[in-house]
Every structure is written in C-alpha cells, then in structure tokens.
VOGU-3710 file (C-alpha; in Angstrom, 3 decimals, decimal comma):
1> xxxxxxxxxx> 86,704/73,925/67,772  82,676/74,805/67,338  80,770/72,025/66,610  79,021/71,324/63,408  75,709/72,574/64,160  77,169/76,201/65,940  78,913/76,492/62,136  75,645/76,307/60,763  73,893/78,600/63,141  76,326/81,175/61,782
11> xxxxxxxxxx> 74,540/80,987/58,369  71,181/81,258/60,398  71,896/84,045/62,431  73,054/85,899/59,425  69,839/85,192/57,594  67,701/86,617/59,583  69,812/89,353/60,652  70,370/90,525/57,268  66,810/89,952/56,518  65,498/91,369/59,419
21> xxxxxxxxxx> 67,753/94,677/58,455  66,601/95,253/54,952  63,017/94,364/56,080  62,541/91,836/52,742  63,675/88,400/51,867  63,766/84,762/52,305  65,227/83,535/56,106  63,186/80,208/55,331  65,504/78,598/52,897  68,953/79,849/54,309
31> xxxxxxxxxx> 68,138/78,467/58,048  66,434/74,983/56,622  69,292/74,293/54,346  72,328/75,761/56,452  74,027/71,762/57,679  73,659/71,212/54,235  75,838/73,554/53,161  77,977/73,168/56,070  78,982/69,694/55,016  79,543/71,065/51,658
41> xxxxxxxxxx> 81,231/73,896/52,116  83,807/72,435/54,835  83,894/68,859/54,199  84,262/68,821/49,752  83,703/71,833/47,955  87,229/72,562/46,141  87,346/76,435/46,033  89,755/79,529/46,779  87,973/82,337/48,094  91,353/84,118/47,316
51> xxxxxxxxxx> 91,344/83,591/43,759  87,184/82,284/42,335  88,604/82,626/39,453  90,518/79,438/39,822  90,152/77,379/36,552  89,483/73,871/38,427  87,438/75,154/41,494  84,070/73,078/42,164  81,484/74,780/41,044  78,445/76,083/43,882
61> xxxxxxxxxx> 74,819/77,091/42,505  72,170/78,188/44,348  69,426/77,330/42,627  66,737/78,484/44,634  68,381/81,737/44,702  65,351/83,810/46,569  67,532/82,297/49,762  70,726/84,254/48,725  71,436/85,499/52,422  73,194/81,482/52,490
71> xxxxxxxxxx> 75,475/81,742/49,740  76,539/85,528/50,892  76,303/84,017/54,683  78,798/81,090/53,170  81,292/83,957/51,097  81,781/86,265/54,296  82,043/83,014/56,586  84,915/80,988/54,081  87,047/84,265/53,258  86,110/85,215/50,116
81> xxxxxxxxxx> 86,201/89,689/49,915  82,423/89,926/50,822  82,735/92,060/54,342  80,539/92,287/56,727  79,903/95,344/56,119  77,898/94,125/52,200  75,762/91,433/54,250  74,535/94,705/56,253  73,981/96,215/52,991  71,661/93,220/51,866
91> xxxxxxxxxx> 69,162/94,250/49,228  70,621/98,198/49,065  71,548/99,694/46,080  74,847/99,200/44,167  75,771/96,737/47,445  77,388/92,900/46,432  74,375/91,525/47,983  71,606/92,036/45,929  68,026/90,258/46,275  69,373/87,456/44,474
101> xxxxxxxxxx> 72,412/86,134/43,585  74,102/87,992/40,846  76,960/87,141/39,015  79,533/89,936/38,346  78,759/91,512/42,156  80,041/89,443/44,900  83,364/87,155/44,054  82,209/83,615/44,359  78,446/83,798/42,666  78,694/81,531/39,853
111> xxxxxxxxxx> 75,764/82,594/38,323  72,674/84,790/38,605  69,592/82,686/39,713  66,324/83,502/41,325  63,848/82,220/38,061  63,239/79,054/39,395  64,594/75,899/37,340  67,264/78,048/35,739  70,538/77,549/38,200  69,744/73,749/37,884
121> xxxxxxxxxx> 69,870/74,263/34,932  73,010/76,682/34,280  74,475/73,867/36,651  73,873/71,057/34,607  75,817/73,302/31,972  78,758/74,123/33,793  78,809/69,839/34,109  78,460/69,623/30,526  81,410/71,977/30,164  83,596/70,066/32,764
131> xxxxxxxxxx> 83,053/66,919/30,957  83,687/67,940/27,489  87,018/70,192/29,059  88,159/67,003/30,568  87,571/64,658/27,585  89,464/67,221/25,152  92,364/67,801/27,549  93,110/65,349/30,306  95,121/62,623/29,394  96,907/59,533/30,922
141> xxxxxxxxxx> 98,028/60,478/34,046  97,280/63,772/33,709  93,888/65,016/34,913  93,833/68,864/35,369  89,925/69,120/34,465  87,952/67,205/37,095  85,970/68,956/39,444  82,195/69,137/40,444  79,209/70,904/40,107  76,948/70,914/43,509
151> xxxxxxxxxx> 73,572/72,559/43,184  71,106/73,393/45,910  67,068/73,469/44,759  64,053/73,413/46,067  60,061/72,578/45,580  60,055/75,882/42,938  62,871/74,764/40,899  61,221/71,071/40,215  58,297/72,270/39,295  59,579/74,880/36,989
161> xxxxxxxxxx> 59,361/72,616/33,271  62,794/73,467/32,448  64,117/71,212/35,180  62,301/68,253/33,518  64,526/69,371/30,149  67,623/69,762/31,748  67,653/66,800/34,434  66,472/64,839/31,623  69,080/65,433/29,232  71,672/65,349/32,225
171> xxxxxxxxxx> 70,818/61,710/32,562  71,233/60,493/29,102  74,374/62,567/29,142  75,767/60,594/32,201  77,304/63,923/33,969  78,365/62,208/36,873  80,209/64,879/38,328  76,844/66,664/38,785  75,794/66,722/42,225  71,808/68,290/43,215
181> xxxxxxxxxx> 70,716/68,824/47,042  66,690/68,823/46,794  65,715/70,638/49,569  62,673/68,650/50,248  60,801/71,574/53,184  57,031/70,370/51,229  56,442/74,387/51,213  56,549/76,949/48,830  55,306/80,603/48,877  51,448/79,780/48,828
191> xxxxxxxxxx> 52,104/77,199/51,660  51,983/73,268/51,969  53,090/71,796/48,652  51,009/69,007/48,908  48,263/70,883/46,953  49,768/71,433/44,122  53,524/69,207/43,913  53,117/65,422/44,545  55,660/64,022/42,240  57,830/60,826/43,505
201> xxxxxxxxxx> 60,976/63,241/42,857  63,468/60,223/43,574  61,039/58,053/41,097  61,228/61,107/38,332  65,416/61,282/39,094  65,754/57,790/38,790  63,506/57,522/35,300  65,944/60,361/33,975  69,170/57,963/34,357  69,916/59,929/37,927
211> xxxxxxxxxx> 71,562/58,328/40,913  69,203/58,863/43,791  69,971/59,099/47,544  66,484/59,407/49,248  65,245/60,325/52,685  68,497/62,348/53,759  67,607/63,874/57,020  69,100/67,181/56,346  70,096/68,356/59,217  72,046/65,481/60,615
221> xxxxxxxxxx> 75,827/66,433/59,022  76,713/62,600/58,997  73,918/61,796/56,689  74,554/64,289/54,502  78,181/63,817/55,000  77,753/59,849/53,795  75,479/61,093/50,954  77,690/62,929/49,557  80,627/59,884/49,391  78,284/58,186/48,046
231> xxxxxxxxxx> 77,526/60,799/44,780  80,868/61,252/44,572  81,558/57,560/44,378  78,906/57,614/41,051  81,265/58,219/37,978  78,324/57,457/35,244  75,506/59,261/36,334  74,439/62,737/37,922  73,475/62,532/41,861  70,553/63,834/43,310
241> xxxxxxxxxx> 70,094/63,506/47,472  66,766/64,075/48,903  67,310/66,077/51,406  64,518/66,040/54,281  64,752/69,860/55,980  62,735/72,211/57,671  62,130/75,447/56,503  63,578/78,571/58,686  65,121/75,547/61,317  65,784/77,195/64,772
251> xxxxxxxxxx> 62,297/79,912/64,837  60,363/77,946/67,414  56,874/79,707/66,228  57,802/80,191/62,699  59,474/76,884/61,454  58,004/75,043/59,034  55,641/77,346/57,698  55,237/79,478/54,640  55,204/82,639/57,020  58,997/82,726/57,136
261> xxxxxxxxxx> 59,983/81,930/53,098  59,908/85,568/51,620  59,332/87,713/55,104  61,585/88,447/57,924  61,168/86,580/61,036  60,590/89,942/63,601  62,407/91,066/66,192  60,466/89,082/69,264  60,856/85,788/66,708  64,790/86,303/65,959
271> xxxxxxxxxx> 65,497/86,913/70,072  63,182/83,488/70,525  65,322/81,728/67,742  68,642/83,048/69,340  67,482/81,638/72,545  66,006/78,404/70,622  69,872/77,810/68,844  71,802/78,774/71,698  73,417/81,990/69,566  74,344/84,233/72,368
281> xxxxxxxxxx> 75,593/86,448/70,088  74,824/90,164/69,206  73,483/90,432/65,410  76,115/90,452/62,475  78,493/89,534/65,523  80,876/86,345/64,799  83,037/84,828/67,277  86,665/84,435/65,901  86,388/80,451/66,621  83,544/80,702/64,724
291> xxxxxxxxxx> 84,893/82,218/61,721  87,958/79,508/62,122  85,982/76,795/62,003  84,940/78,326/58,508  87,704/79,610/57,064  88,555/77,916/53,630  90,967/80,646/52,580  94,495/78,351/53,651  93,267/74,575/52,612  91,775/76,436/48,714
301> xxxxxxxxxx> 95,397/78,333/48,738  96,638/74,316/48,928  94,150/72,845/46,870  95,430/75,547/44,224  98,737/75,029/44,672  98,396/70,868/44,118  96,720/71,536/41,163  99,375/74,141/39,768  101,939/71,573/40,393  99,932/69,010/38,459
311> xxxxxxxxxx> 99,444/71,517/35,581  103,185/72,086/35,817  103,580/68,605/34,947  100,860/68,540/32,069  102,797/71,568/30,654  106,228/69,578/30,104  104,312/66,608/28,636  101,801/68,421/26,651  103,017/72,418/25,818  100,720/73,044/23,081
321> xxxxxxxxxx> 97,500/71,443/25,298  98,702/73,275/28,254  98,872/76,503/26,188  95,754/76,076/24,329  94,138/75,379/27,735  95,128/78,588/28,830  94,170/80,744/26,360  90,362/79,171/26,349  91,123/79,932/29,987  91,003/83,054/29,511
331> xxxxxxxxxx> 88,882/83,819/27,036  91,161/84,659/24,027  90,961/84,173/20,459  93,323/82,725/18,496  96,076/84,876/17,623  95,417/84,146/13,646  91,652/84,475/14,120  91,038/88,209/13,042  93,410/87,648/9,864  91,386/84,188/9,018
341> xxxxxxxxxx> 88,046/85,470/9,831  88,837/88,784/7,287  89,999/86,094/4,929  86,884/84,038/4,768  84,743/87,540/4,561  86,683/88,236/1,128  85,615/85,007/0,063  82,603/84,709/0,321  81,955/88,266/-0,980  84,310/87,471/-4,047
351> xxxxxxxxxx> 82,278/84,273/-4,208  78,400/86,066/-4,541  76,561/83,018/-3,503  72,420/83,594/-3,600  71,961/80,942/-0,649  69,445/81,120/2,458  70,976/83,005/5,430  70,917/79,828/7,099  72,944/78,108/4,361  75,483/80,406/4,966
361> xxxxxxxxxx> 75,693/80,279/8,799  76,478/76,913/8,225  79,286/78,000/5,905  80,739/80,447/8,587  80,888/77,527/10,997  82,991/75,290/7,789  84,777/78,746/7,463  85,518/79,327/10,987  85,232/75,881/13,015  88,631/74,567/12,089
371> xxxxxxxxxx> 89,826/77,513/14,238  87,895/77,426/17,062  87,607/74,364/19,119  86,030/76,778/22,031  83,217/75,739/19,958  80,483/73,736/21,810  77,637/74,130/19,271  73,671/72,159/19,289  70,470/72,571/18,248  66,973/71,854/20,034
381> xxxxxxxxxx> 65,984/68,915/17,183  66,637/70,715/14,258  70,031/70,340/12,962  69,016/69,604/9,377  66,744/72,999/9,667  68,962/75,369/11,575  72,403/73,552/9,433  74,056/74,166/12,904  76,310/71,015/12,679  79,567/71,512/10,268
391> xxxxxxxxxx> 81,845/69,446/9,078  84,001/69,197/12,301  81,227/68,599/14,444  81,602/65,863/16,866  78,060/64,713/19,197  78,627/64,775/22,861  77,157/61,489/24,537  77,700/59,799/27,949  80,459/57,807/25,987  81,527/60,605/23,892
401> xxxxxxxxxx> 83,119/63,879/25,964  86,015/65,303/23,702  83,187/66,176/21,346  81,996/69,850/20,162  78,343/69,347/19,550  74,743/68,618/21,666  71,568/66,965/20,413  69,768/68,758/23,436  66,586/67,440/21,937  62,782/69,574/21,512
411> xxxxxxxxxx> 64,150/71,738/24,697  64,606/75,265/23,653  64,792/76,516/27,420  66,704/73,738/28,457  69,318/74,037/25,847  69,136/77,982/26,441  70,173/77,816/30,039  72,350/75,116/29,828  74,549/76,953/27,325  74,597/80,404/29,708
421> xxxxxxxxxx> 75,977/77,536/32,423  78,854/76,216/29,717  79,328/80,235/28,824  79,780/81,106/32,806  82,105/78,075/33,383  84,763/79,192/30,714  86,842/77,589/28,533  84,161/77,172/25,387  81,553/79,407/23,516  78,232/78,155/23,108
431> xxxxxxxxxx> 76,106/78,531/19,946  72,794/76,472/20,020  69,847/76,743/17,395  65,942/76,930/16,714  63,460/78,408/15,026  62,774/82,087/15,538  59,853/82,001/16,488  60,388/79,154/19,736  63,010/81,970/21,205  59,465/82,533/22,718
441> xxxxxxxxxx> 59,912/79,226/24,844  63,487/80,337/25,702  62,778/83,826/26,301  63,643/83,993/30,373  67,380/82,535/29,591  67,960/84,777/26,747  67,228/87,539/29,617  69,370/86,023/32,361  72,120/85,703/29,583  72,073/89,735/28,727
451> xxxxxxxxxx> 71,978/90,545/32,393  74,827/88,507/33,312  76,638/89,988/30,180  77,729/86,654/28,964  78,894/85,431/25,576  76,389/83,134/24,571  75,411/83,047/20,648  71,718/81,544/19,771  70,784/80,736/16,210  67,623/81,284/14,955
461> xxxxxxxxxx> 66,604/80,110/11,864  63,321/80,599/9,836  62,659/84,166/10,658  59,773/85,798/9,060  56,668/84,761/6,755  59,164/83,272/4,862  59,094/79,958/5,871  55,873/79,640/3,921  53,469/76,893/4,578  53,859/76,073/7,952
471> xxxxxxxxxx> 51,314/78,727/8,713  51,444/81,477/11,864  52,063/78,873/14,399  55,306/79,038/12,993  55,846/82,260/11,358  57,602/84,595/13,657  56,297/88,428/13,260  57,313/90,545/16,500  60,048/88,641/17,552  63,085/89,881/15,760
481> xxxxxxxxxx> 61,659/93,233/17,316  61,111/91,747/21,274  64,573/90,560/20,948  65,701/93,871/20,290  64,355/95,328/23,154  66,383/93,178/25,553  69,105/95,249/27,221  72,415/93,977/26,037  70,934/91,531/23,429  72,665/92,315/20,117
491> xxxxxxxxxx> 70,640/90,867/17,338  71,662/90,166/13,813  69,371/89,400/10,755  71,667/89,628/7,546  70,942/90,339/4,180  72,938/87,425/2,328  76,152/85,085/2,672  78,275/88,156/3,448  76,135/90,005/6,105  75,585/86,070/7,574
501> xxxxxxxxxx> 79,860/85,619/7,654  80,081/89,376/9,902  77,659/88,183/11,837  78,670/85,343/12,742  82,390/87,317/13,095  80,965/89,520/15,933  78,768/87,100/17,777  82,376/85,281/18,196  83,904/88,164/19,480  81,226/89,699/21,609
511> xxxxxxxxxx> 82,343/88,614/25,265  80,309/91,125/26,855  76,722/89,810/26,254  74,781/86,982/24,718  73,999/87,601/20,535  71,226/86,090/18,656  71,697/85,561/14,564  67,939/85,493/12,688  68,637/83,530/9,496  66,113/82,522/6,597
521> xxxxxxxxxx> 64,572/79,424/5,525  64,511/81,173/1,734  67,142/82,098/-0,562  68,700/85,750/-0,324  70,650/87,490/-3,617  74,137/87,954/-3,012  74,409/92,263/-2,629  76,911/93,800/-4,347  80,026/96,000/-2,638  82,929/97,879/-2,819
531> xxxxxxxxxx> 85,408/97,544/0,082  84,384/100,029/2,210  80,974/99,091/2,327  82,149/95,509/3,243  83,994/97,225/6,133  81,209/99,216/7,496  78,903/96,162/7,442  80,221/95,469/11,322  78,721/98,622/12,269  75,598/97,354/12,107
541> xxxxxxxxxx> 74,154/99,849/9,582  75,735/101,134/6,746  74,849/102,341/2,628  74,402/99,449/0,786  73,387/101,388/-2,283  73,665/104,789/-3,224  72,706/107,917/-5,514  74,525/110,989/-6,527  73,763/113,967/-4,630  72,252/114,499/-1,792
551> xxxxxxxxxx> 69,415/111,565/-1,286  65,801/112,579/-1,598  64,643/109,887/0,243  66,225/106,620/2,248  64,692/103,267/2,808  66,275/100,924/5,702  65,646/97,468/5,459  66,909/94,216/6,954  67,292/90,124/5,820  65,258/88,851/3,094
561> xxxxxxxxxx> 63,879/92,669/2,562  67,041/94,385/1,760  67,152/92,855/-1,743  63,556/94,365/-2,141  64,290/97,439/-0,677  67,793/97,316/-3,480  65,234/96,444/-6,275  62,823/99,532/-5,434  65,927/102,273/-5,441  66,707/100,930/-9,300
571> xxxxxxxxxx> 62,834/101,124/-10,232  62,891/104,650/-8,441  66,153/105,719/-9,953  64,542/105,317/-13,073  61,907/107,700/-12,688  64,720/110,229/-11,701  64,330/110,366/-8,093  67,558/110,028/-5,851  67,549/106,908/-3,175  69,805/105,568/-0,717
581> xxxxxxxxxx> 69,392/102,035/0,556  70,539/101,298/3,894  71,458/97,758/4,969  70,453/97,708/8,791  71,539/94,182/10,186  71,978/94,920/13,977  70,457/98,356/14,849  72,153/97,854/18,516  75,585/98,135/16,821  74,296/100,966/14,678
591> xxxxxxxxxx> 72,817/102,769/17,756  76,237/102,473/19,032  78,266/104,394/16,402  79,466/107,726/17,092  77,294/110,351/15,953  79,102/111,611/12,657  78,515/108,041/11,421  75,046/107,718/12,133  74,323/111,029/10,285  76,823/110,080/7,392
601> xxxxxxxxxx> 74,208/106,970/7,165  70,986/108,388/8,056  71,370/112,251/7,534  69,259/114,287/9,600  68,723/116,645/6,934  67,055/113,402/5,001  62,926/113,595/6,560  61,976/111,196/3,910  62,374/107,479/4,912  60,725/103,992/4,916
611> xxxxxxxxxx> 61,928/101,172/6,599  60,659/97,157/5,483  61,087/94,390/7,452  58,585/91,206/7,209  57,549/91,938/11,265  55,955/94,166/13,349  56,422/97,711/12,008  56,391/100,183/15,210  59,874/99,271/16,362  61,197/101,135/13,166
621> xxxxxxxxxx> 59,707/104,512/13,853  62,578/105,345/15,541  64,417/105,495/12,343  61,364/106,701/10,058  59,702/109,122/12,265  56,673/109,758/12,670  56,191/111,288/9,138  57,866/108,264/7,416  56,389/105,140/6,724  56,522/101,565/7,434
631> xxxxxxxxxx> 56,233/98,227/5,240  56,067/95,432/7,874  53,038/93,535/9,121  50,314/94,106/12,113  48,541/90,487/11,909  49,645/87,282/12,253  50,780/85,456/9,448  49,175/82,618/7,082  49,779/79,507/5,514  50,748/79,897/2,130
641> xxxxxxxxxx> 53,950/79,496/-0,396  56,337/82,693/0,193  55,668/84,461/-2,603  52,046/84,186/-2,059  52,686/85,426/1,545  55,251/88,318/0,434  52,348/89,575/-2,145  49,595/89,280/0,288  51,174/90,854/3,306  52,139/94,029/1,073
651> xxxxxxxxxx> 55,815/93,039/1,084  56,567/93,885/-2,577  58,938/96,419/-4,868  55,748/97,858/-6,197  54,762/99,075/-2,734  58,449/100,386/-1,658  58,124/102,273/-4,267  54,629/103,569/-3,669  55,989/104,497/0,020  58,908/106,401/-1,080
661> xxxxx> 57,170/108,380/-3,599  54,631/109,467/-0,908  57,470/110,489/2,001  58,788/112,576/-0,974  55,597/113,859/-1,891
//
C-alpha cells in the first residue's frame, strides 16, 4: 500500500504536468495543499464518484479555484469519469478541465470558483442548505440529511470583503457542519503577503462565532488528520483549521515563492522536483498501486448504499416526507403548481389592484408560498422595503433550521453568493432582495450565477427615479440595462400586480439560469386585458393596447412607464393618429420568441417607434432604431419627490406624445 505522502505526490506530479503541458496555470497551490486533500479525500469526504449526483454526498469546494489542476488531480485519482486523457487537455477548448473549476464540465465540481471569496462563500450556502434540509426533514431516528461542506481557501479568498460577509453570518448562523482549510502559504500573486495581509485570521474566525484549529502543519497527514476529528466533533459552530503549507511543496528552487503560483514550474524544475519527491515516474504516468490507494469508487458505492437503506426506512415511517424529499430532489414542481399559479394570475387580474410592484411581489409570495416550501427566501436588511417576507415565512437562526427565510444582514454579495451555493446544493430555490441599485455590490455573483446556469431569483426593489428623495446615491439609472446585458440573466420589470404575479411565475420555473425581478417603490395602475393579452404577457413582450388598422406608430415601454406610455396612445388617439402600446417586461424572453411573434408585436413594416423607460436610453435602440427615439435619462438622478423627478427628467405624457408625433412626422 503507498504511503500517505506518495498519494499526495500523485496530485503534485499531475500539477505540474498538466501545467507544464498547457504552458499556463497555478502548480503553487495544488502541490502546497495536496496532504491536505489527501486526508480529506481518503480519510472523510462522503462521495460517489459513480453517481455526484448523490443527494447526501459531502460537499468539496475549491475555493481558491486558480489551483484547479488539485480538484481535477483528486476526480481522475478517486474514479470519478474525468480520464486522463481531459487532465492532458487542461486549459484546451471544450475539454472538462477548464482554467478554473466549472460546474456543469467535469462530474464532481460543485461549483464554479476562481473570483476569490466566492466558493467560501457558495460553501457557506450549500451549509445553509444542509441545515435547513435537515431541520425540515430529519426526524427521530431518522437522519437522511447530514453531511458536510469542506472548503479549501487561501490568502486571496480572505482578503476578498465578501468572506468577511459570509464567515460572519456563518457564525451567527452556527453551521457547524461547515468545515474551511486556510491554506496559510503567506504568498499571493505579487509575492510575500506580509505587505499587504496581516490579519490574526484565527482571531477574525474566532470573533465571527468560528471554531478555530490554529498552527496545523499542513503537510503532516496526522495533524490534519486530528484536525479534522476535532471540526467534526463541533456541532454548534463552523470550523476553520489553519493550515501551515508551502506553496508548490516538492520544487527544490521554486518552493515557497510567488514564481510558481500562476506559471509552470519548467522542464529542468519538474525533473529536479521528481528527483526532490522521489516520483520515478514518467509524466501523466500512475502506478496501479497508486491509483488503489485512491480509489473511492467501492467504499462511496457503500456509503450510498447505507444511506439508501436508511432512506428506505424514512420512506415506511414518513411516505409523504420521503416523497416530497424527492421531488425537491430533483428539482420538480409541484404537480398542482401550474394550475394554482394560473389561478392566482386570474385573480389578481380580476382583482385590478393599483399597488407598487413591490406590493405585489409580496402578494405572489402570499399567492404562491403555501405551495412551495423549496422556498428559502431573505433580504440584505430590508425586508420592510423589498416586502420579501410573507406570511409563511419562518427566520433561519442557529436555533431555528426548519425555517424558510434569512436576515443575511447589509451584505448584498454575501447574500448573493450564498444563495448560488443553496441553488447548486438542491433541494430549495433561493429568492433574496435589495435595492436595485446595490445589485452593483453583488454584481460578480449575479455573473457566476448566469454562467453556471443556475436557478437563483434576486429581488430588486426601488428601481428607477422613483424612489424620490433619497437622491442619486440611491436612484438606479443604467442598471436595469447592465443587468440585461448579462448572458443568461433574464430580467423582469413589470408594469403592475399582474405583470409582477408572471414574473414572479417564470422566475419559479426558470431552472436554467438565475432571474432578477425590478419592482417599484411607487404605485403602478392596474392595466387593463383581455385573455389573450394576459397569456402573451410570459413572452416577455406583447400589445398591451391597440388601434384599428395598421399602427402608425408604436411606443415600448416598461414598469412604472407603461401606464405613461398607455396614457399618451389615448391623448394621441384623440388627435386621430393610430398607436400601439407595447408592454415590454423581459426583452430576453421577447428576444426569444419565434420570429412571426416578434413581427406580430413589433412589425417591421412599423419605422415609427419610441421606447420610455426611467434609465439609460441607448439599450433601447435596438427596438427604436436609429430613426426612432428615446425617453429615458443620460444623467444621474436628483433628490426630489417623484413627480417632481418624473417632470424634470422629461418623463411625462406630454413628451410621449411630442416623440411620437415627430417619428410620424
């Protein structure tokens, strides 16, 4: 049987081979942190690389994911389908070992990391998720939610802010089954942290409500190995063990340093570091022993099967909790959901509430909550603004965990990440809320959601001039449009209480990418329509009002501006001219209508158009053209009362109408 420390040297030799092939990446953190990760890996992490899928597997993040050649070293070593063949292909295009960790490619990657502070982050998620899971299902006796979340990090990740809002909030939560390796190296890319990063980290841990194991030498498998009991033996509070390493461990001339984090080691340094291990080996050559002494393949297939039979025996004590944990499992809906959700539409159409946008998310969430206990909602300190909570929302605490709702406190990012890490570990959908215009703070994990195409929903709430006094520092003007422009973002702003209810409708079945829903702070009037316009509304653009004939002119607008836009077509249609108003809530859904709907909505043959939306007006041209025009605004915003604002800014019937009579000319 190889010894501990030839295990490891696996993972090394990988490294730098892989590294060494694609000429780019990061040896340094893969060969300092590899008898880490062999304790991990062989001595406690609960996985089967024959089915990651498995609902009660530990979860692995690599937080510092710039050294991905170790968790792809760690797949092809335990038996998980990642050939050898892929770690050659390290960094090529279309391969299942990409730069960084990417979730979707290679089976086993949790999560997409590489922005530093977000995998902690996504990890201190997928604990939040376990703990909630556990308190709404387990019961006496019956435990078939309880595993653990281990997280590797580095110097990067703790200096990144967003690990100060999510290891703080991780504390007060008391996520004890949250377990962080700090791979304390004192480098980073610009060299010796000691410049720059002095923080007591095991003071700063222990301040957040953190169980602290300090001054781990990390390369001595018993210490880690004795660490690690002792997290584990921690119920109340999330672990973190300080982890003494040395960066790129086994390059005699290159350990240590900053020159071997983000370059490849060289061919005369990798032959001195084979000789310095004692890896006789050619490169992406593995002894058979060697890949024994890793292979987790039959011990997961038992860890599985224990847990089956223990889920066998929840199932004849608790058939509907067994069932219901299966389909959240898996990601379903309710089989009732579509007719109950079409129900509640009817509603509140037939009801023809004028309420703010945000009033009436909070009415989808009464509407729909009672439903859908996948529902893990929050807000970042602004529940009574962004009416997130509902009437069956229950806080999460460290006594509380069969609840459906997070204070996550003024942490936008924090709360951002943390619910892409409670989307990736399954089992609940996140919403969590702001204002508009701090998506800005949040703006890398709305990012990392759309490219890992997950279903996380983020509520923003006071989203234009609108808000009125609170002045520019709070008025968002080009971020409905930014948000737009993020690949596999979809991005709502409704018109009223029956726009608001679709939204909301989509968002929850949307399990291909993250949506965001941009509500007001003001009152919106309640539109009228017939039932086919109600139907088209999911299509994310559709006639809200219409003449006879063939249109002269059509103005798009969105949110508070459709009721203007509505207002303008009845001035115009008394002067005899022929308008169409289209409603325009998500122009991603629009965009992705087939073409004869599109031109049934915006006919080509139709050159004169204005669009208004209270934001920046460019994005629209698209729609207008370049001949058409654009009521939006190109300045910051003010501090005023909203009608003061509206009037200033342009934003009025009077001018709508002066637009459309000059497109028409």
């Amino acid at each position: 049987m190889p010894s501990r420390k030839e295990l490891a040297n696996a993972v090394r030799a990988l490294s730098m081979d892989a590294v060494q092939k694609a000429k780019s990446g990061h040896p340094g953190a893969p060969m300092g942190m590899a008898d880490i990760a062999e304790v991990v890996w062989n001595d406690f992490l609960k996985h089967n690389p024959a089915n990651p899928s498995w609902a009660d597997r530990d979860r692995f993040v690599l937080s510092n994911g710039h050294g991905s050649m170790l968790i792809y070293s760690l797949l092809h070593l335990a038996g998980y389908e990642l050939s050898m063949d892929e770690i050659k292909r390290f960094r090529q295009l279309h391969s299942k070992t990409p730069g960084h960790p990417e979730y979707g490619y290679a089976p086993g990657i949790e999560t997409t990391t590489g922005p530093l502070g977000q995998g902690i982050t996504n990890a201190v998620g997928m604990a939040l998720a376990e703990k909630v899971l556990a308190g709404q299902f387990n019961r006496d006796g019956h435990h078939i939610v309880d595993h653990y979340t281990y997280v590797f990090l580095g110097d990067g990740c703790l200096m990144e802010g967003i690990s100060h809002e999510a290891c703080s909030l991780a504390g007060t939560l008391g996520l004890g089954k949250l377990v962080a390796f700090y791979d304390d190296n004192g480098i980073s890319i610009d060299g010796h942290v000691e410049g720059w990063f002095t923080d007591d980290t095991p003071k700063r841990f222990e301040a957040y409500g953190w169980h602290v194991v300090r001054d781990v030498n990390g390369h001595d498998a018993e210490a880690v190995r004795k660490a690690v009991l002792e997290a584990r033996s921690v119920n109340d509070k999330p672990t973190m063990i300080c982890c003494k390493t040395v960066i790129g461990y086994g390059a005699p001339n290159l350990c240590g340093s900053h020159d071997c984090h983000g370059a490849p080691l060289g061919d005369d340094e990798i032959a001195a570091t084979r000789e310095n291990l004692g890896w006789k080996y050619e490169p992406f050559v593995i002894p058979d022993e060697i890949y024994a002494g890793w292979d987790g393949r039959e011990k997961g297939a038992k860890a599985e099967q224990a847990w089956n039979e223990k889920f066998a025996a929840y199932q004849a004590a608790y058939p509907d909790l067994s069932s219901e944990f299966e389909r959240r499992m898996r990601g379903e809906l309710p089989k009732d959901w579509e007719q109950k959700a079409l129900d509640f539409i009817n509603t509140v159409n037939a009801k023809g509430e004028t309420i703010a946008s945000r009033k009436a998310s909070q009415n989808a969430l009464n509407g729909y909550g009672p439903a859908l206990p996948e529902l893990l909602g929050g807000s970042a300190d602004l529940a009574g603004s962004n009416l997130t909570l509902w009437s069956g929302a229950k806080g999460v605490s460290n006594t509380v965990s069969d609840g459906n709702y997070v204070y996550y406190g003024v942490r936008e990012f924090g709360m951002s990440a943390m619910m892409n890490g409670v989307a990736l570990h399954g089992g609940l959908i996140p919403y969590g809320g702001t204002f508009l215009m701090f998506s800005e703070y949040a703006r890398n994990a709305l990012r990392m959601a759309a490219l890992m195409k997950i279903q996380s929903i983020f509520v923003y709430t006071h989203d234009s001039i609108g808000l009125g006094e609170d002045g520019p520092t709070h008025q968002p003007v080009e971020q409905v449009a930014t948000l737009r422009y993020i690949p596999n973002m979809s991005l709502w702003r409704p018109a009223d209480a029956v726009e608001s209810a679709v939204a909301w409708k989509v968002a929850i079945e949307r399990k291909a990418g993250p949506t965001g829903l941009v509500f007001s702070r003001q009152p919106l009037p309640h539109q009228e329509r017939d039932e086919k316009t109600l139907r088209n509304i999911n299509r994310g653009g559709y006639v809200l009002s219409d003449c006879d004939g063939t249109p002269e002119a059509i103005v798009i607008a969105t949110g508070s501006e459709v009721s203007l836009a509505v207002d303008a077509a009845k001035v115009l249609a008394e002067k005899g001219r022929k308008v169409r108003v289209v409603s325009m809530p998500s122009t991603d859904v629009y965009d992705a209508q087939d073409d004869d709907y599109r031109d049934a909505v915006l006919p080509s043959s139709v050159k004169a158009r204005v669009a208004v939306e209270a934001g920046v007006p460019d994005y629209w041209l698209k729609y207008v053209g370049l001949d058409g025009r654009v009521i939006g605004i190109k300045t910051f915003g003010e501090s005023a009362p909203i009608a003061d604002l509206y009037n200033h800014f342009g934003i009025t019937v009077e001018n709508v109408v002066e637009a459309v009579e000059a497109v028409i000319g």
